[in-house]
N, C-alpha and C positions, 0 to 999 in steps of 0.2 A: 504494500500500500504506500502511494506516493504523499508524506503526508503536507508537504510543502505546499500543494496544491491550497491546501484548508489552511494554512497559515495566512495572517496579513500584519504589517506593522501601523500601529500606529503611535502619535504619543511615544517611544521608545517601549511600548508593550505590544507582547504579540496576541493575537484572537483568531479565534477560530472562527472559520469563514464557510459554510456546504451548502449551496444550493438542495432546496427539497424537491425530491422528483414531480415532475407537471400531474400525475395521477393522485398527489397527496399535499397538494398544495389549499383546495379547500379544506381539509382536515384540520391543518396547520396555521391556516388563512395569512402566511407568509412567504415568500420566494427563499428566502434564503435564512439559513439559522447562524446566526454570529454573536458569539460570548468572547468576552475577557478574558484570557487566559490568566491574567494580572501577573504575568511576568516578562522580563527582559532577557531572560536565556532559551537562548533557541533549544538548548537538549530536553529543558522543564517543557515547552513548547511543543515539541515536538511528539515528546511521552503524551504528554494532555491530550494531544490533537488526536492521537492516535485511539487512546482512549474513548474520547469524544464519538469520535466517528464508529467506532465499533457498537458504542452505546446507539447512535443513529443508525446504524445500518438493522439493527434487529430490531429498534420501535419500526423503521420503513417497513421493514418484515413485515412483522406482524400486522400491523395497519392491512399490508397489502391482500395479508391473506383473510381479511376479512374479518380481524380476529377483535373484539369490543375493545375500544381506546380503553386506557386506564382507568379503574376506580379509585374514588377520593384513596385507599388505604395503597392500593398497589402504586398511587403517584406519590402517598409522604414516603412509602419503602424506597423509591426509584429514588428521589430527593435526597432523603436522609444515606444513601449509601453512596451516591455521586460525592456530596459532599465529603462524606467520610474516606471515601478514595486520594481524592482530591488533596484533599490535608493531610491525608498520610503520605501519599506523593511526596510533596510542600515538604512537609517533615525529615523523611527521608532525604531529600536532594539536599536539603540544607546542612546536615546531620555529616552527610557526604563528603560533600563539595569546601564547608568552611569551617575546617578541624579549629581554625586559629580565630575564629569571629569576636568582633566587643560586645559589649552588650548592647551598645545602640543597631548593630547589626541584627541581636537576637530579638530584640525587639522590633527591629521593622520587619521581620520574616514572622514574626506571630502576627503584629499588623496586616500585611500582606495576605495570609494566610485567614484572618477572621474578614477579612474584605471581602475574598473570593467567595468563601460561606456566605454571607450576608448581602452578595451578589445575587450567587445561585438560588437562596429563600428569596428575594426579590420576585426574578425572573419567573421563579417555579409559580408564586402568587400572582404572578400578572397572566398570567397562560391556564390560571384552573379556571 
């Protein structure tokens, strides 16, 4: 999977960018689905994107096969484990990547990391 395609910059942060296919675009009632990634490293970017898209590619599924959109409970599960993904990703790469970090560091990656949540429960409530 190309995931570069799904990538865009803006701001110095990268978002996830996937047209939804034309047979499920009423469903959607949107052309295109684009989130925050809320970071500036293309490898955190790129994990997400990939994620992202694989979460996309099995709601398109199912949608397509006919299968009943979400209930209120199977959309807070889908929500509540994205974000938990999510953050734990976040966690992980940071955990990784910045053995040597200050604490103004550790605190903007918790920042960062509670933004993205508080993104996601945003988005997830403007779309039930």
């Amino acid at each position: 999977m190309n995931t570069v395609s799904y990538l865009s910059v803006r701001h110095q942060r990268f978002y996830f960018r996937r047209s939804v296919p034309k047979n499920l675009r009423g469903v959607f009632g949107q052309r295109k689905v684009i989130r925050s990634l809320i970071t500036s490293d293309l490898r955190v970017a790129q994990r997400a994107a990939i994620a992202m898209a694989d979460l996309l590619d099995k709601l398109f599924e199912k949608i397509s096969k006919g299968a009943t959109l979400l209930t209120q409970e199977e959309l807070r599960r889908f929500s509540t484990r994205v974000c938990q993904d999510q953050t734990h990703v976040l966690l992980a790469e940071a955990l990784e990547t910045f053995d040597n970090r200050s604490d103004e560091d550790v605190e903007l990656e918790a920042f960062t990391t509670r933004t993205f949540r508080d993104e996601i429960l945003v988005d997830l409530k403007n779309h039930v």
